[in-house]
C-alpha distance (Angstrom), angle and dihedral (degrees) to the residues before:
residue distance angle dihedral
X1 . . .
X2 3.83 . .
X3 3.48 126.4 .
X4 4.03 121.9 -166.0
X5 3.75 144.0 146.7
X6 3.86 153.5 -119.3
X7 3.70 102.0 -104.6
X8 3.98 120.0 -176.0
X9 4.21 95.5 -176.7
X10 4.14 82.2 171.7
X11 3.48 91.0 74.8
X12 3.26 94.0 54.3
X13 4.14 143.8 72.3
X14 3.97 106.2 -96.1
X15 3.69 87.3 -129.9
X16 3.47 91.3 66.2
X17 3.94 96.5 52.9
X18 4.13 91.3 86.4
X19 3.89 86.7 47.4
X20 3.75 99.9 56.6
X21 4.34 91.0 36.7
X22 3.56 85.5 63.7
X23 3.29 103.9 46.7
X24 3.31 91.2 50.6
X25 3.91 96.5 54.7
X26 3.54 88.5 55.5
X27 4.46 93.7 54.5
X28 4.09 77.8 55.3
X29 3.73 97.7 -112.8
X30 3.56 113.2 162.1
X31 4.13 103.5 -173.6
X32 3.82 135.2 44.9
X33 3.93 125.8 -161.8
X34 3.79 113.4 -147.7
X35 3.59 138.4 157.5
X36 4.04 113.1 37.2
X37 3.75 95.4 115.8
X38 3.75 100.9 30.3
X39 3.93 93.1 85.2
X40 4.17 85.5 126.7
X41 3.88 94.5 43.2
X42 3.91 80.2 52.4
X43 3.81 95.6 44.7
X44 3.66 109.2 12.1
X45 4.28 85.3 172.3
X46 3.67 128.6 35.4
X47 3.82 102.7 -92.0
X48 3.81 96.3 10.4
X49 4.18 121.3 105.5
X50 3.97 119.1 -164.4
X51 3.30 101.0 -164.4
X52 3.78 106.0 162.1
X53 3.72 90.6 90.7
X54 3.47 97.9 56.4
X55 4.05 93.9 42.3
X56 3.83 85.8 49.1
X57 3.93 98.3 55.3
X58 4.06 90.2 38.0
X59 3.90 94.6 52.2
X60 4.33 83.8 43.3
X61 4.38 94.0 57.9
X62 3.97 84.9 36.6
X63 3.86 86.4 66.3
X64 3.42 89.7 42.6
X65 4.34 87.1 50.1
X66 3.60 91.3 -125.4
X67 3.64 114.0 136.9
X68 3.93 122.9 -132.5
X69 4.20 128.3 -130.9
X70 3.80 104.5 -161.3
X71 4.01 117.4 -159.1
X72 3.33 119.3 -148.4
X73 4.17 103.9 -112.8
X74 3.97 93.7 -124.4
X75 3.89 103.5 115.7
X76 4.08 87.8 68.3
X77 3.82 113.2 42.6
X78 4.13 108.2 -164.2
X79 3.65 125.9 -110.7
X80 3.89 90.6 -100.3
X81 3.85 98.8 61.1
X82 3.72 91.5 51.1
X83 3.87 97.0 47.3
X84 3.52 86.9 46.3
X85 3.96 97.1 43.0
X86 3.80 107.2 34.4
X87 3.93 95.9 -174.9
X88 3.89 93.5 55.9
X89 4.17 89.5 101.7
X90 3.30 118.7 88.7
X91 4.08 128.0 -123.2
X92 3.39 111.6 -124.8
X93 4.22 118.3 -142.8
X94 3.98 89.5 -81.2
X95 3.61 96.3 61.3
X96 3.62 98.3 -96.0
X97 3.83 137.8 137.3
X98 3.36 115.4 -147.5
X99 3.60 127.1 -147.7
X100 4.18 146.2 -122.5
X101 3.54 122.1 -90.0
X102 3.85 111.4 76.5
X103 4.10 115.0 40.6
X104 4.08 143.0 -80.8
X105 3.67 82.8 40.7
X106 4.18 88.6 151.7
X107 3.92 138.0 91.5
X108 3.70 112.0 -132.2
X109 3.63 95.0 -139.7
X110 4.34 91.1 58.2
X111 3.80 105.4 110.7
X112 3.79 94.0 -151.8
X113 3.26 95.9 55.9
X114 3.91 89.9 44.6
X115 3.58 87.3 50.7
X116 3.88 89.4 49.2
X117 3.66 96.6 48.5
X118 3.66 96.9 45.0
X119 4.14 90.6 55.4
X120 4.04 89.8 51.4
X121 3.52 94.0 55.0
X122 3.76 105.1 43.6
X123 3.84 83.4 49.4
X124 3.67 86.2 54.0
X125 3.80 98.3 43.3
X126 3.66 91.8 44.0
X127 4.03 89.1 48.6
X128 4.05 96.1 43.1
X129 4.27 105.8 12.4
X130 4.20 86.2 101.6
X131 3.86 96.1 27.3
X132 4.14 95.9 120.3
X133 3.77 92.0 -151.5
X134 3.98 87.2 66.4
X135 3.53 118.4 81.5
X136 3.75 104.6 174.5
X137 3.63 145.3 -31.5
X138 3.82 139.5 -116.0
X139 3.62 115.7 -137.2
X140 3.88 121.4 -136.7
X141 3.99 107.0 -35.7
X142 3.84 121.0 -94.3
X143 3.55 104.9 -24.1
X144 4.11 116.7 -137.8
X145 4.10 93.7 24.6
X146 3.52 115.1 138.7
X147 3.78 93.0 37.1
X148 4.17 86.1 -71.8
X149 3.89 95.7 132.9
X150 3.55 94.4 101.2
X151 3.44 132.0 36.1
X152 4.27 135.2 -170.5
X153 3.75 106.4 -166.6
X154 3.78 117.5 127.4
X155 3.85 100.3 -103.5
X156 4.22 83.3 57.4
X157 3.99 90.3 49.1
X158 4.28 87.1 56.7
X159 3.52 88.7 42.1
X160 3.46 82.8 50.6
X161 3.54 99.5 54.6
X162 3.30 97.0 51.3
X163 3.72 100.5 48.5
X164 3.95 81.8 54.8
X165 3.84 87.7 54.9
X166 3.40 92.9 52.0
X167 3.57 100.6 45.9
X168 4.23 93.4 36.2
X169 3.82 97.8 40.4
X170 3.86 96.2 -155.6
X171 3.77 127.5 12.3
X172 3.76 100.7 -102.3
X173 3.55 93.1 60.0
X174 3.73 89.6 53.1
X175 3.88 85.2 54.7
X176 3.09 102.4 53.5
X177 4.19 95.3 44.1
X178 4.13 85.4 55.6
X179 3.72 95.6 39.0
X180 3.80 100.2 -126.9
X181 3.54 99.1 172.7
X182 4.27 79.0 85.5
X183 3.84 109.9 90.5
X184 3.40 95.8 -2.1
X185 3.99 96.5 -76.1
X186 3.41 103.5 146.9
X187 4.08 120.8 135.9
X188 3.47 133.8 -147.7
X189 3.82 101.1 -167.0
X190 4.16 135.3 15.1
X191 3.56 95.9 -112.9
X192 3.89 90.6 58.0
X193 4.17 83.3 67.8
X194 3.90 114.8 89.3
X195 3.56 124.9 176.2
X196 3.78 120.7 -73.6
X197 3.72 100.8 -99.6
X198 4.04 144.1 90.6
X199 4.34 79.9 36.0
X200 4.04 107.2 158.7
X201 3.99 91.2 -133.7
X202 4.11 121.1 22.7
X203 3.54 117.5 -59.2
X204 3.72 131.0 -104.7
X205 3.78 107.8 -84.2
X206 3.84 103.7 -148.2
X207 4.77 79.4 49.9
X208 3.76 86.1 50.3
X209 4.09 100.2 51.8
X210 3.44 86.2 43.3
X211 3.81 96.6 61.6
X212 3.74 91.2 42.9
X213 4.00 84.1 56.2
X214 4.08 87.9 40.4
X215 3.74 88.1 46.6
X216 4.07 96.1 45.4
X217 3.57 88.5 49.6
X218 3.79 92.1 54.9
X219 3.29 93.3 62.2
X220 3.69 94.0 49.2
X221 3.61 86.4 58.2
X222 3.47 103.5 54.1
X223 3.95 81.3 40.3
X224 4.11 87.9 56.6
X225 3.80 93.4 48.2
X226 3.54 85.2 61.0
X227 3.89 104.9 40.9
X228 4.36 90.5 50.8
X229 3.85 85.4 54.7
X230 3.80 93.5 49.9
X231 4.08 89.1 43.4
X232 3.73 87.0 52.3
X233 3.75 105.3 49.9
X234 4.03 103.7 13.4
X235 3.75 95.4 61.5
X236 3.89 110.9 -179.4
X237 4.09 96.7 6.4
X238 3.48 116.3 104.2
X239 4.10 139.3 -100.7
X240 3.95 126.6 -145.5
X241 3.29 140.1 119.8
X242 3.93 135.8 -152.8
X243 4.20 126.3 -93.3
X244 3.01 128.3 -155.9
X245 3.98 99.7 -134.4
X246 3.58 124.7 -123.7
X247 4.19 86.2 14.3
X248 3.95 110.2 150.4
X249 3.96 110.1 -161.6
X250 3.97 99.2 65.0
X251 4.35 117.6 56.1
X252 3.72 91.2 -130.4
X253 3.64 86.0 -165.1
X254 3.95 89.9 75.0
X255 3.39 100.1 30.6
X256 4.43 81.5 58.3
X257 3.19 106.1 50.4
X258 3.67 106.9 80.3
X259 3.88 89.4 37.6
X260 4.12 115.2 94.5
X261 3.65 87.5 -136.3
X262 3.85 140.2 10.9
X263 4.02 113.2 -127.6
X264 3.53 132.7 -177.4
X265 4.00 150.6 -161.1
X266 4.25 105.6 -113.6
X267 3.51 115.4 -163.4
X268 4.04 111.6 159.9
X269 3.51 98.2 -173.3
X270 3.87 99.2 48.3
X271 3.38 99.2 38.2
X272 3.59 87.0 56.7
X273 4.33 101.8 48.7
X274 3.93 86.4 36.1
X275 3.90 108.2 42.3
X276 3.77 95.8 21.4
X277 3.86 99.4 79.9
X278 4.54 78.9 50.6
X279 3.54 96.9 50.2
X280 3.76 96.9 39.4
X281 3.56 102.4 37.6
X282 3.66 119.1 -179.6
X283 3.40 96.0 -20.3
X284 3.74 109.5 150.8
X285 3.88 102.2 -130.3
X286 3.79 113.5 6.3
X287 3.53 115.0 -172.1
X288 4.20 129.9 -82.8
X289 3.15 128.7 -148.7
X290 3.85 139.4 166.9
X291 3.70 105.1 -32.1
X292 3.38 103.2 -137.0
X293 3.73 92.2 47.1
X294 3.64 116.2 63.9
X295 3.36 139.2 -131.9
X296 4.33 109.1 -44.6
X297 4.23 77.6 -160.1
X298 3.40 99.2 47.9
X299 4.04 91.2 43.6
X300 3.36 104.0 39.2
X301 4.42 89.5 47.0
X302 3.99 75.2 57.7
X303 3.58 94.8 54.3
X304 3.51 104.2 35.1
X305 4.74 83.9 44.4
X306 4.10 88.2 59.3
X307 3.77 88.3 37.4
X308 3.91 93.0 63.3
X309 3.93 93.1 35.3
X310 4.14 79.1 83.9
X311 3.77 100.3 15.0
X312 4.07 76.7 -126.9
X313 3.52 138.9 94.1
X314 4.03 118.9 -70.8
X315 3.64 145.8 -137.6
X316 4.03 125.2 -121.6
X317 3.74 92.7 -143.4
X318 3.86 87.0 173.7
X319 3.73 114.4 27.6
X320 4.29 116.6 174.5
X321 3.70 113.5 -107.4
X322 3.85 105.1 178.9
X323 4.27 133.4 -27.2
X324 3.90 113.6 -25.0
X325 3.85 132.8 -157.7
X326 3.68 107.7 -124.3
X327 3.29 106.7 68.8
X328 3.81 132.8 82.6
X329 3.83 104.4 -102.9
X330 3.82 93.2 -0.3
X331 4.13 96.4 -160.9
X332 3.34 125.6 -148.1
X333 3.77 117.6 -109.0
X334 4.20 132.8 -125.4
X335 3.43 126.9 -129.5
X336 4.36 107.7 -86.4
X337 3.62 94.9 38.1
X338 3.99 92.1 92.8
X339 3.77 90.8 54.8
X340 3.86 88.4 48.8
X341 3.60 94.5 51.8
X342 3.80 86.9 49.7
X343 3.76 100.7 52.5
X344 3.65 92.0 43.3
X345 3.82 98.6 58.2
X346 3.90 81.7 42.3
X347 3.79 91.8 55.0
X348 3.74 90.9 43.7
X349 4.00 87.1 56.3
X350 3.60 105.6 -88.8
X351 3.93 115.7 160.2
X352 3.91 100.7 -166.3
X353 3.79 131.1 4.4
X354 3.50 124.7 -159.0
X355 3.43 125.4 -172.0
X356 4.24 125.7 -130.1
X357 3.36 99.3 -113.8
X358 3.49 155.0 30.4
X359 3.71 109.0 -171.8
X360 4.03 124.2 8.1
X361 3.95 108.8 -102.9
X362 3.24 124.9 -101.8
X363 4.35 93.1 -156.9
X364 3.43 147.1 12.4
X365 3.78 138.3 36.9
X366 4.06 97.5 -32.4
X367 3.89 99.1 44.3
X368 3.93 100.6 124.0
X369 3.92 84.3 45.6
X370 4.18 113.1 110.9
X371 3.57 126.6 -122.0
X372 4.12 123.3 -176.8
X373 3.59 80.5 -92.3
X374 3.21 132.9 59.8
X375 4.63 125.8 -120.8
X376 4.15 82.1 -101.5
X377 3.92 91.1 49.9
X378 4.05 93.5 -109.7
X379 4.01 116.2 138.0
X380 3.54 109.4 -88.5
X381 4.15 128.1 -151.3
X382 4.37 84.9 -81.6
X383 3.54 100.0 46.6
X384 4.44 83.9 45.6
X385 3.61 83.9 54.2
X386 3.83 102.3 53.2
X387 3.99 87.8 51.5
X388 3.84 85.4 54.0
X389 3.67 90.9 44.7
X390 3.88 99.0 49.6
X391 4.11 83.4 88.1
X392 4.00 87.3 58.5
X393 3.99 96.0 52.9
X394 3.92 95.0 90.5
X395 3.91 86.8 55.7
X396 3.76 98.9 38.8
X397 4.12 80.3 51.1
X398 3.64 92.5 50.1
X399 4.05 90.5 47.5
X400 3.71 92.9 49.0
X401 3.73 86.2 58.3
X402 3.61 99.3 63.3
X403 3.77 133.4 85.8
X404 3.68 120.0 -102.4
X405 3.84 117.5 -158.0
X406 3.27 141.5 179.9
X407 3.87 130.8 -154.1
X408 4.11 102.1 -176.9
X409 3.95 124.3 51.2
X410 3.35 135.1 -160.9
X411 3.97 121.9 -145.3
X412 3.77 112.4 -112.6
X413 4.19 108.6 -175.8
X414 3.89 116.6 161.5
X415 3.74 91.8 -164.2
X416 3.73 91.4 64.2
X417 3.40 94.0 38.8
X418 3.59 89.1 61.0
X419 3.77 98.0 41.0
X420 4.15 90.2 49.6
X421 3.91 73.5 52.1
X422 3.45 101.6 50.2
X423 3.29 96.1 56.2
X424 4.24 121.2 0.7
X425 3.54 97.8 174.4
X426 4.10 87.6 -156.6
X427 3.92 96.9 51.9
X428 3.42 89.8 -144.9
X429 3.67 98.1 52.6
X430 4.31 103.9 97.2
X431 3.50 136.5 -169.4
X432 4.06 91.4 -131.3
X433 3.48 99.9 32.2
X434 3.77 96.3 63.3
X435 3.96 85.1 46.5
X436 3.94 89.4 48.5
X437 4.05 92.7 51.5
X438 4.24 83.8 57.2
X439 3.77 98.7 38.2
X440 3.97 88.4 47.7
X441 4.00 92.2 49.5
X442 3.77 85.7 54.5
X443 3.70 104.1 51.3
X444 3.95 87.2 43.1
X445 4.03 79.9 56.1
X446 3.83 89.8 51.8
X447 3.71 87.5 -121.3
X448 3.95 118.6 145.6
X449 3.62 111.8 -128.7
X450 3.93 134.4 -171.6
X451 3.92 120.1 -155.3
X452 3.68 105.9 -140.8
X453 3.95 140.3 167.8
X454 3.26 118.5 -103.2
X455 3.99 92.6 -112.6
X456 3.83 95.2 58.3
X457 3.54 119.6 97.2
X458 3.78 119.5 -73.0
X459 3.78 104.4 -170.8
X460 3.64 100.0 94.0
X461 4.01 90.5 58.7
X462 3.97 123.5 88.0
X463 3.88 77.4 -169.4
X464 3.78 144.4 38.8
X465 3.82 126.0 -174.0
X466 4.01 116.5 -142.0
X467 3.13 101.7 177.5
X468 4.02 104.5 149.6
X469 3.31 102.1 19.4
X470 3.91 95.2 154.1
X471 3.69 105.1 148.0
X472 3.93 102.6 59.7
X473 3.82 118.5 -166.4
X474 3.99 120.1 -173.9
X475 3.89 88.1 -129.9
X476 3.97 91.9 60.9
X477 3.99 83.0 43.4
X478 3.66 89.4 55.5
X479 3.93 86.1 54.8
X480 3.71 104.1 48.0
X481 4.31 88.0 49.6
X482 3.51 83.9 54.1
X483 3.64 95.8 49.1
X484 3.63 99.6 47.9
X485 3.73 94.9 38.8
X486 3.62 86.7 61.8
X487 3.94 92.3 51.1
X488 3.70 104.2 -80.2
X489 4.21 122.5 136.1
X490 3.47 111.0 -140.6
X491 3.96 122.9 -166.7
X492 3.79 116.6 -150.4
X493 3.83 117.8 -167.9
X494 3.51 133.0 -167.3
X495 3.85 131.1 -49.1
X496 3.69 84.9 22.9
X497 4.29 109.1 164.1
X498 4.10 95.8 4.7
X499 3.86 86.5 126.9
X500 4.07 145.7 48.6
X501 3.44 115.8 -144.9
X502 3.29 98.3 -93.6
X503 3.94 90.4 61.3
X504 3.83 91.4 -108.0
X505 4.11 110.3 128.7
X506 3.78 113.7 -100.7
X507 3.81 118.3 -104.1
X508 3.45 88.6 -137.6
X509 4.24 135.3 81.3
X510 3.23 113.8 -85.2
X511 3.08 137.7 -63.3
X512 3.70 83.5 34.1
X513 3.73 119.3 -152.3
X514 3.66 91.6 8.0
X515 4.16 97.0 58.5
X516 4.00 86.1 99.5
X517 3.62 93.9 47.7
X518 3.55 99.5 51.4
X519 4.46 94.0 26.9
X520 4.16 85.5 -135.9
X521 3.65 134.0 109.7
X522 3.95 125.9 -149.4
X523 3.89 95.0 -123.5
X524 3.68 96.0 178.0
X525 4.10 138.0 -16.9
X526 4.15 132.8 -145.9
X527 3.91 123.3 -159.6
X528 3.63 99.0 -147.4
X529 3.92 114.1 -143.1
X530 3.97 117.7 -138.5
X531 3.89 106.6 -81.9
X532 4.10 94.7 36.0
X533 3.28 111.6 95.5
X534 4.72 118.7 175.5
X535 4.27 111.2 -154.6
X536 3.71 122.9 -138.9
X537 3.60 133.6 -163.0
X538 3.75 125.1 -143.1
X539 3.73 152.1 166.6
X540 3.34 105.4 -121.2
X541 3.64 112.3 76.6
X542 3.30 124.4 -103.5
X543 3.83 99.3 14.0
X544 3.82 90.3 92.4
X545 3.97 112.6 110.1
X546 3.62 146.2 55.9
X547 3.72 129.6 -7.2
X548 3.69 123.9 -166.2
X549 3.77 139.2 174.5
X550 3.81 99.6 33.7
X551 3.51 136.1 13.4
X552 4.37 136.5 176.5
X553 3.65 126.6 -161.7
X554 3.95 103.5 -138.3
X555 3.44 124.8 -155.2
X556 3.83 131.1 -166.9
X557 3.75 124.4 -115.8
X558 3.44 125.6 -174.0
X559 3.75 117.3 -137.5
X560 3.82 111.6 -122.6
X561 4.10 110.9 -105.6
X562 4.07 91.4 -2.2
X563 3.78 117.9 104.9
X564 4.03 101.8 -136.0
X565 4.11 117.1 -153.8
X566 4.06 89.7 -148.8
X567 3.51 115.9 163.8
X568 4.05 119.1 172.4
X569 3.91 121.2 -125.8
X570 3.63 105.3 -179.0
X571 3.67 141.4 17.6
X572 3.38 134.9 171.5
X573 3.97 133.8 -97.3
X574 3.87 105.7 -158.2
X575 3.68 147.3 58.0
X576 2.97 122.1 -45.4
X577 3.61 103.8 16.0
X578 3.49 97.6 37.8
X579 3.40 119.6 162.7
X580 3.84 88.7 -9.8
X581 3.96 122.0 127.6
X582 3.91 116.7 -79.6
X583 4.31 103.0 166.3
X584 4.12 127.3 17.6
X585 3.40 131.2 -179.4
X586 3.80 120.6 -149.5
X587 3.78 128.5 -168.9
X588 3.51 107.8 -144.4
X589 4.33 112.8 178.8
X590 4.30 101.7 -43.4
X591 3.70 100.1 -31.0
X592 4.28 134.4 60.1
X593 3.65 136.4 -100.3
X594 3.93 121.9 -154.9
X595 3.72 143.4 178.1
X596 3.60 125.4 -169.7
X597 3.55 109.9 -152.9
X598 3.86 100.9 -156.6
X599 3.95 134.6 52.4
X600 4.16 90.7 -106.1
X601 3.89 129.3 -149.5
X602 4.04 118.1 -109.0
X603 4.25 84.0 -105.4
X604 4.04 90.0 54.3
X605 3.95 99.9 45.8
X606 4.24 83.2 41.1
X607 4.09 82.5 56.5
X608 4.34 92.4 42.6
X609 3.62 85.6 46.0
X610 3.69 101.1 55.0
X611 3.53 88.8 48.1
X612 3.32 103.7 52.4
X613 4.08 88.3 36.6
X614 3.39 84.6 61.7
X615 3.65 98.2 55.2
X616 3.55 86.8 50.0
X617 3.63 92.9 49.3
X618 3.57 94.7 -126.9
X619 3.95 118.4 159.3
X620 3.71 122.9 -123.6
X621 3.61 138.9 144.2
X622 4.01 117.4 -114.4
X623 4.23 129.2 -161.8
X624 3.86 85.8 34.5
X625 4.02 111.8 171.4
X626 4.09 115.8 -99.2
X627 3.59 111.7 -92.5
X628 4.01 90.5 20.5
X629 3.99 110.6 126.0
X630 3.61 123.2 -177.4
X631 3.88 124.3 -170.3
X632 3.80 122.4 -170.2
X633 3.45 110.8 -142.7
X634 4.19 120.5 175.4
X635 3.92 102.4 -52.2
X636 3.80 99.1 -23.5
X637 4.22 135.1 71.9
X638 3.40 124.2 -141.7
X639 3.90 114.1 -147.6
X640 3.86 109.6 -154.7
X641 3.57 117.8 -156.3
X642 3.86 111.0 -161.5
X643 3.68 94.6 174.3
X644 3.88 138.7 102.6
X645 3.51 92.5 -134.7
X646 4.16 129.9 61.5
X647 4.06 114.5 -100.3
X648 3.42 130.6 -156.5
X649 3.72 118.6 -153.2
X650 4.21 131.2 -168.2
X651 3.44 111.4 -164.0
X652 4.20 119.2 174.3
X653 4.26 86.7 -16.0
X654 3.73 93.7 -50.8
X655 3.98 119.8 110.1
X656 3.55 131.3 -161.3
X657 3.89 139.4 -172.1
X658 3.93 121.6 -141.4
X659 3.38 119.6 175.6
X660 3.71 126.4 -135.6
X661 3.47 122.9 -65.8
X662 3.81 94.9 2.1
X663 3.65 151.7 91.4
X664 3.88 140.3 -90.0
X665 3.57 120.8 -156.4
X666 4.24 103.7 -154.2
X667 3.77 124.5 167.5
X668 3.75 107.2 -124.8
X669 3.58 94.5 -144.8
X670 3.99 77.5 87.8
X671 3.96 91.7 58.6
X672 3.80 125.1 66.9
X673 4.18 123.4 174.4
């Protein structure tokens, strides 16, 4: 297990370079990220590289033996480029440019700036690709922030256009896959098709998810150009670069998969103010916890998300060391909560974490953001914590050695995320919320989950989670038969088929090219407004109760020559379902087939779960305390406590104490289901 950290050595006197190497040697970090905002220390004129800097501080944390990450310096364009190159700036989805002076001030699709980047890295790669003290590089930093993912200038809408005409072919097929014939929208020609914005009424859908594919795919580009340098000229160090977690505008999935690892930024505390009123929603009480923590949901959907991206373990490139500045409230943290942060990204199956930042800044954007030091260079609360750790490292070694496996996935597909996005139709009906409500059900279970796509590779999993799978495509049918006909249990949720993948409704019943699979139709649908609330009954215990938000009325439908083994779960108990089918089961080959008819509360997919975890024979721990997570990783558990008060657990006769706000190492060889 490596530890490291964010170092900026440019903001900084060069004779205090040796100061800071040493001390961080002696907290035991091994790694040191440098370079991804120093493109005009690198190239202070157009054409001309200063590298003695850069050579000075590498040779200075080799002599310490700490290894170097360098990022590529793409995210902040200098002053020079943009002077030079006017058009570099994005336009945002209002029409306007935005300027220099903070960072990922760039479109993706600008060839100047393409041309620019590409020159700065190959000098880079050229200079440092077979330096032995560099062991990888980060490209760009956190792609999409700042509302950057997408961008409307006029070299995006011919870049535009011509993805279309590769992807379309002629015109008239592109018509008919957006449904033009509606409002009058047809087009004659590609360069009559701008992007979807500054549109007097609502946009066309099917125009819309296209651009957020277009736009994604942009960024993988200018991504790519970046990655074949690196392959060329840093033979044998490694590529990556850092996501930002549950982050909606980029398909992480493609943007990971020419990467050796995924990464990302960690920051418990404002992930938790910032995403937590997202994920939740209007839930009436979500949970508390320790409130200089975060949210051990929130985090851990983070960790588990970046996990899956590879289906391999994960680097925290950015890993919260103290209070930060872009939250709402951003807290102040106490001494422990940097070691819990640590072991729970190590738990969750992080190789290395290194923590954002060094030394508190003295200007700019991030200056009442921590670092393990303090502005005055004294030790701050993180680096305190590292010394304390350094006892730790043989065990945090030892976990990092051990397989971590999961037996039930979640679904992750950015292209129904964005639909669901595009347009909800109950505005309080989201993509990642419905995901959350599963994935927290599942860790209150005790029951290690990976969030995957839905082209990764299934066979590992006694269970896969469907839960918006709105844009139905026979081929993805064709995989989900073959899954459960092998053994498999696969979990459909609501809204499951509506769409083609072109966002156009499917001529077919609902749920479209799933009805075989699951042997039900989707006879009719409510969006529930807040304040009306449908019951159901069921068999399985505890799934009995109210539903709100959505709701379908299934009904059966025998397949024609094919004996079906349907048996019903659920149905509901009021107007206007009443009586009507709410949960089936289908048998299809050796494994199961459901579809949950409603949009179900975190206690009612806990109770599904456990059902159908028992049929699967899948261990996990039920009646756990609030707050409690446990994380199974190779032969050990690791018993989170998020609280600010001590908890004492008894799980199969055997009791344990874990104090607040930290972490209990347990064999599991103690703990059955």
């Amino acid at each position: 297990m490596n530890l490291g950290v964010c170092y900026y050595p440019e903001h900084w006197p060069p004779e205090r370079w040796p100061i800071d190497a040493t001390l961080m040697r002696k907290a035991g970090l091994k790694i040191v990220r440098i370079g991804e905002f120093a493109w005009a220390q690198i190239e202070p004129v157009d054409g001309q590289f200063n590298w003695d800097w850069l050579d000075q501080v590498i040779r200075i944390l080799a002599a310490e033996d700490l290894c170097v990450v360098l990022g590529t310096p793409t995210a902040a364009p200098p002053s020079w480029l943009v002077k030079i190159h006017p058009d570099v700036p994005p336009v945002d989805v209002q029409g306007r440019q935005r300027r220099f002076a903070t960072r990922r001030h760039y479109c993706p699709n600008n060839p100047n700036l393409k041309r620019h980047a590409g020159r700065i890295v190959k000098a880079m790669a050229k200079r440092y690709g077979s330096n032995n003290t560099v062991i990888g590089w980060q490209i760009d930093n956190e792609f999409g922030s700042h509302e950057t993912a997408r961008c409307y200038c006029s070299k995006c809408t011919v870049a535009f256009q011509e993805w279309l005409k590769e992807r379309y072919k002629s015109i008239e097929e592109l018509n008919l896959a957006w449904g033009t014939s509606f409002w009058n929208q047809t087009y004659f020609g590609w360069d009559e098709i701008d992007p979807p914005n500054l549109t007097v009424a609502k946009p066309n859908p099917s125009h819309v998810l296209d651009y957020y594919r277009f736009s994604s795919a942009s960024v993988r580009a200018f991504m790519l150009l970046q990655v074949d340098i690196l392959r060329k000229y840093a033979i044998g160090q490694f590529v990556t670069t850092n996501f930002m977690g549950d982050f909606t505008d980029l398909d992480y999935h493609q943007l990971a998969q020419p990467l050796d690892f995924a990464s990302w930024s960690s920051y418990p505390t404002g992930y938790s103010e910032v995403r937590g009123p997202f994920l939740y929603g209007n839930e009436e009480n979500p949970p508390t916890f320790a409130y200089d923590i975060g949210d051990p949901y929130i985090t851990g959907f983070c960790h588990d998300l970046t996990r899956g991206l590879k289906q391999k373990p994960f680097w925290v490139m950015e890993q919260q060391c103290g209070q930060i500045n872009w939250s709402y409230y951003n807290t102040g943290v106490r001494p422990g909560n940097v070691r819990f942060w640590t072991w729970h990204a190590l738990a969750s199956g992080a190789e290395s974490v290194i923590y954002f930042r060094w030394r508190a800044g003295l200007s700019g954007l991030e200056q009442h953001h921590s670092g393990l030091l303090k502005h005055d260079g004294s030790l701050d609360i993180g680096y305190k914590e590292l010394i304390a750790m350094l006892p730790e490292r043989a065990e945090m070694d030892k976990t990092n050695q051990t397989q971590q496996s999961a037996e039930v996935a979640i679904l992750l597909d950015y292209e129904n995320l964005w639909a669901i996005q595009i347009q909800p139709h109950h505005k309080n009906f989201g993509y990642m919320r419905h995901m959350f409500i599963y994935y927290r059900a599942l860790q209150q279970l005790g029951i290690t989950t990976d969030i995957i796509s839905p082209e990764s590779d299934w066979s590992s999993y006694k269970i896969v989670i469907a839960h918006t799978l709105w844009m139905g495509t026979k081929p993805l049918a064709k995989k989900i038969k073959k899954y459960t006909e092998d053994g498999g249990i696969i979990i459909f949720g609501v809204r499951s088929g509506f769409k083609t993948s072109t966002n156009l409704v499917t001529q077919d019943p609902l749920p479209g090219p799933f009805r075989e699979l699951v042997g039900v139709t989707v006879s009719d649908w409510h969006a529930l407004p807040p304040g009306l609330d449908f019951q159901v009954e069921s068999i399985i215990p505890g799934l009995s109760g109210l539903l709100s938000l959505w709701a379908e009325s299934l009904l059966p439908c025998p397949v024609e020559g094919k004996r079906q083994k349907l048996s019903v779960l659920a149905h509901y108990s009021s107007d206007p379902f009443s009586s009507e089918t709410a949960l089936t089961e289908n048998q299809v080959g050796k494994g199961f087939a459901y579809y949950l008819g409603w949009y179900p509360t975190v206690q009612q997919a806990k109770s599904l779960l456990l059902y159908v975890a028992s049929k699967s024979e899948i261990d996990y721990m039920d009646d756990l305390p609030t707050g409690l997570i446990p994380i199974q990783r190779g032969l050990n558990y690791y018993l989170f406590n998020f609280n600010d008060y001590p908890i004492e657990v008894t799980i199969q006769g055997n009791t344990t104490n874990i104090k607040k706000r930290d972490v209990s190492i347990i064999s599991n060889s103690l703990y059955g289901t």
